[in-house]
C-alpha positions in Angstrom: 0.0 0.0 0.0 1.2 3.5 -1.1 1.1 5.4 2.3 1.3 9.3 3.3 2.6 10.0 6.9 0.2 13.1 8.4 2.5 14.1 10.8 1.0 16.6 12.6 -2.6 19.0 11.3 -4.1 21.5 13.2 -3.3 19.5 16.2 -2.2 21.2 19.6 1.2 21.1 21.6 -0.4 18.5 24.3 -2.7 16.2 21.8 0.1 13.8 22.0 3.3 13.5 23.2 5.0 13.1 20.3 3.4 15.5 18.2 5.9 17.4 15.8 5.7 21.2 15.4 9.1 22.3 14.6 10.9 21.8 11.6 13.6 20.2 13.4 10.7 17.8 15.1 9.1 17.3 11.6 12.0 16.1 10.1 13.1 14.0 12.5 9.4 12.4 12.5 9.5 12.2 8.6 12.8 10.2 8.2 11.0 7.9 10.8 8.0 7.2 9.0 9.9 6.7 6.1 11.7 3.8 7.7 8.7 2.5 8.7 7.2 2.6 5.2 5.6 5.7 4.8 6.1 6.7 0.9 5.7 10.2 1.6 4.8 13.1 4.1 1.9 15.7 4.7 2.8 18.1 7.3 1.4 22.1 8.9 4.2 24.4 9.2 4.4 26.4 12.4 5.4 30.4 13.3 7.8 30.8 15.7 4.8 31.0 18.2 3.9 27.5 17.0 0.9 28.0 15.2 -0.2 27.3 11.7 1.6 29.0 8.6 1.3 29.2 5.0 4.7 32.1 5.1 7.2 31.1 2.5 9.8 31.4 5.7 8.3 28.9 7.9 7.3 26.2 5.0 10.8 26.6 3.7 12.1 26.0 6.7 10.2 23.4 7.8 10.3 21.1 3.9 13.9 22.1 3.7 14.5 20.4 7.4 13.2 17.3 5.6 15.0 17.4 2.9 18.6 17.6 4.7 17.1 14.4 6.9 15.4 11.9 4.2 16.9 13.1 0.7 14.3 12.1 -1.7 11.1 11.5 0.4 7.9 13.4 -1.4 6.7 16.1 1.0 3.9 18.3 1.1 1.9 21.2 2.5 -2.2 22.1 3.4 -3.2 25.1 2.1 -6.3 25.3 4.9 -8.0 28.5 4.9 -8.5 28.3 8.8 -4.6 28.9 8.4 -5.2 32.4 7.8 -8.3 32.8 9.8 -10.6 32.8 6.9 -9.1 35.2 4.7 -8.9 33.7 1.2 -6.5 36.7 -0.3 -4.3 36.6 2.2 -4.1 32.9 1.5 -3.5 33.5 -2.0 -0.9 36.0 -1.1 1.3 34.0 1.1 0.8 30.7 -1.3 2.2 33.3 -4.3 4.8 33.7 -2.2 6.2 29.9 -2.3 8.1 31.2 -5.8 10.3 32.9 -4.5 11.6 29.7 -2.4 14.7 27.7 -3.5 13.7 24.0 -5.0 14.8 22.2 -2.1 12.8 24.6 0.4 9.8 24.4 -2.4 7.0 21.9 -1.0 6.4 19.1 -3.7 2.7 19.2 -3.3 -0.1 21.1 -1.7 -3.6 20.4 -0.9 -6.0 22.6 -1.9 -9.7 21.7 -0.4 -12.7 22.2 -3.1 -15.2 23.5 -0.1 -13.1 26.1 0.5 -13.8 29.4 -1.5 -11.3 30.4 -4.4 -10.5 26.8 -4.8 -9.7 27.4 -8.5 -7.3 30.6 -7.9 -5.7 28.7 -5.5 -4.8 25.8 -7.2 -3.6 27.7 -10.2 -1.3 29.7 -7.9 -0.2 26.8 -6.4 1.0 25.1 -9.5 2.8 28.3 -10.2 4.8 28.4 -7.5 5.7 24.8 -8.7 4.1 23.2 -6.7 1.7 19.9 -7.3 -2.0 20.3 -6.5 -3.9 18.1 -4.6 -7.4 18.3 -4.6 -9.0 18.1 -1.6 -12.8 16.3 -1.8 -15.1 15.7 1.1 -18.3 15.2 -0.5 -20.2 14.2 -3.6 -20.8 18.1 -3.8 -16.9 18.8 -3.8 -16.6 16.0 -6.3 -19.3 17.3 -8.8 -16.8 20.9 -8.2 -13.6 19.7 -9.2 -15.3 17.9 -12.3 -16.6 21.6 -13.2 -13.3 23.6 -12.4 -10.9 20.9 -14.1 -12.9 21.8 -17.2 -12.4 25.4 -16.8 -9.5 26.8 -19.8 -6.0 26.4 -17.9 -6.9 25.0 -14.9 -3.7 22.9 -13.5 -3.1 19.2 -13.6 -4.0 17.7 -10.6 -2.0 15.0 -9.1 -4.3 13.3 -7.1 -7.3 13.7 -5.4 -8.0 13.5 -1.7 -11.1 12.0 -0.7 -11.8 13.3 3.3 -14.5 11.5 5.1 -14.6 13.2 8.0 -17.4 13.7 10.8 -18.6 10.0 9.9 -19.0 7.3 12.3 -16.9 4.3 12.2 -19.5 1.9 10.4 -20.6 4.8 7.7 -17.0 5.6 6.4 -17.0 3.1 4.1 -20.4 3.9 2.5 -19.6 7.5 2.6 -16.1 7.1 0.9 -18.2 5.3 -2.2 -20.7 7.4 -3.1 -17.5 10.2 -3.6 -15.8 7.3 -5.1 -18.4 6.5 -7.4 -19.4 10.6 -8.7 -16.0 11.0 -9.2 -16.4 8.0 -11.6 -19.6 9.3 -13.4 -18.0 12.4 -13.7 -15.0 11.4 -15.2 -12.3 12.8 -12.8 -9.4 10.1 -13.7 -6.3 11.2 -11.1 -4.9 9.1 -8.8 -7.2 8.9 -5.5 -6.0 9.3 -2.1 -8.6 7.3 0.9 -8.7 8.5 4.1 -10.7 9.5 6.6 -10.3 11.7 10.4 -11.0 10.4 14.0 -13.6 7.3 14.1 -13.3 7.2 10.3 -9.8 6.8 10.0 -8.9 3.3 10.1 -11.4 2.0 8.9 -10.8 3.9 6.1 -6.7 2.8 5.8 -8.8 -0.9 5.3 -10.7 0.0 3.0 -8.0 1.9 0.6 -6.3 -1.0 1.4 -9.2 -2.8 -0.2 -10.1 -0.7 -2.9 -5.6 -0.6 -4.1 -6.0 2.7 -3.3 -3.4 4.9 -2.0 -4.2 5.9 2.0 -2.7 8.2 4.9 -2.0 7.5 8.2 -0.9 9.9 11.0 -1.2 11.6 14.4 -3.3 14.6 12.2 -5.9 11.4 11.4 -5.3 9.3 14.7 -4.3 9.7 18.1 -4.7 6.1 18.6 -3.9 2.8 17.4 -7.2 0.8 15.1 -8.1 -0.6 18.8 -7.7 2.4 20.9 -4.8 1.4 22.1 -2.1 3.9 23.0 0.8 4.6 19.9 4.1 6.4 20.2 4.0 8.5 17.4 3.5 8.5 13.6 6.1 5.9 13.2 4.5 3.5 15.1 1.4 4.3 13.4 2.4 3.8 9.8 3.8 0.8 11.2 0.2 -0.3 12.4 -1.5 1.2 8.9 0.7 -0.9 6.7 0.2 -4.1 9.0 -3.4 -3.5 8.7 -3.7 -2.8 4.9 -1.8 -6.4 4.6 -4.3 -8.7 6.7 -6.3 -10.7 4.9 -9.8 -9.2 5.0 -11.6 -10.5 7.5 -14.0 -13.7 7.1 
């Protein structure tokens, strides 16, 4: 299973005690879950206050930290408008900014979320900053979006999408992650897919990418806890459990 590390979100110093913030933190955490298997990383930035930030100084800092530790290892960035407290031009503004960054300070993808507003400015000024877009799909409503802005004159490649399930119970995921599955289908959106889902919908969503040969994520931004509730040490340990997972035989 092609697995992305989420090493950290919009999660707070305390959530866990391994959560990373800094860049020195992140890239110790990424080489980690690298050797663990993890075949690429998804990461927030912090300030120097340690909150969230899309400034082309703390993501350069923080992706060129993990560069220097795991040579190689595809790394990328959210672009969450909660980031800047709502304020989609000063989103825009900061993400413009990322061209100015040297390549190996550059982020190698971002994900840009379709129920966000200015999805479509936004991914165009991500992929000039080159950087990759991901598109970031929650519902059958964001699906049926990125079918109409892909067909919009110059809008960017995208190189995969990102199908969220979040604020679903545990036994719905699954159900939930097809019917956004299957529009994206009927609507002919053909990139590479991404499964995975946030708190109870998490790992049962790493079985069911698993399931589906899609590609999933797995991290202390999805999970706190291991697919029992049972305590983890970090996101190592974590893609450790996701991979182990997505290789059992299904049950029954």
């Amino acid at each position: 299973m092609w697995l992305k590390a989420c090493l950290n979100g919009d999660r707070a110093p305390g959530d866990h005690p391994a959560l990373p913030l800094t860049p020195a933190a992140l890239a110790a955490d990424a080489r980690a879950a690298a050797e663990a298997g993890a075949a690429a990383v998804h990461l927030h930035p912090r300030d120097a206050s340690g909150a969230e930030s899309l400034a082309a100084a703390d993501i350069g800092a923080a992706m060129a930290a993990i560069r220097a530790a795991v040579p190689g290892l595809p790394a990328g960035v959210s672009t969450g408008l909660w980031i800047t407290g709502g304020d989609a031009a000063a989103r825009l503004a900061l993400v413009r900014s990322w061209a100015g960054l040297p390549d190996d300070a550059r982020p190698d993808f971002a994900s840009c979320n379709l129920s966000e507003p200015g999805f479509a400015e936004l991914a165009a000024a991500v992929a000039a900053a080159g950087v990759a877009v991901e598109a970031g799909v929650w519902s059958v409503a964001d699906a049926e979006a990125l079918a109409a802005a892909a067909a919009a004159p110059g809008f960017p490649p995208v190189l995969r999408v990102l199908v969220e399930i979040i604020d679903a119970p545990a036994e719905a995921a699954a159900a939930e992650a097809a019917r956004v599955l299957d529009r994206l289908d009927s609507l002919g959106v053909t990139a590479p897919r991404l499964l995975h889902g946030e708190g109870p919908a998490a790992w049962p969503l790493v079985a069911e990418a698993a399931r589906r040969g899609l590609a999933g994520r797995a991290g202390l931004e999805d999970m706190l806890h291991g697919p029992a509730g049972e305590p983890v040490a970090g996101n190592a340990d974590i893609v450790r459990r996701a991979l182990a997972l997505a290789a059992a035989p299904p049950a029954g």
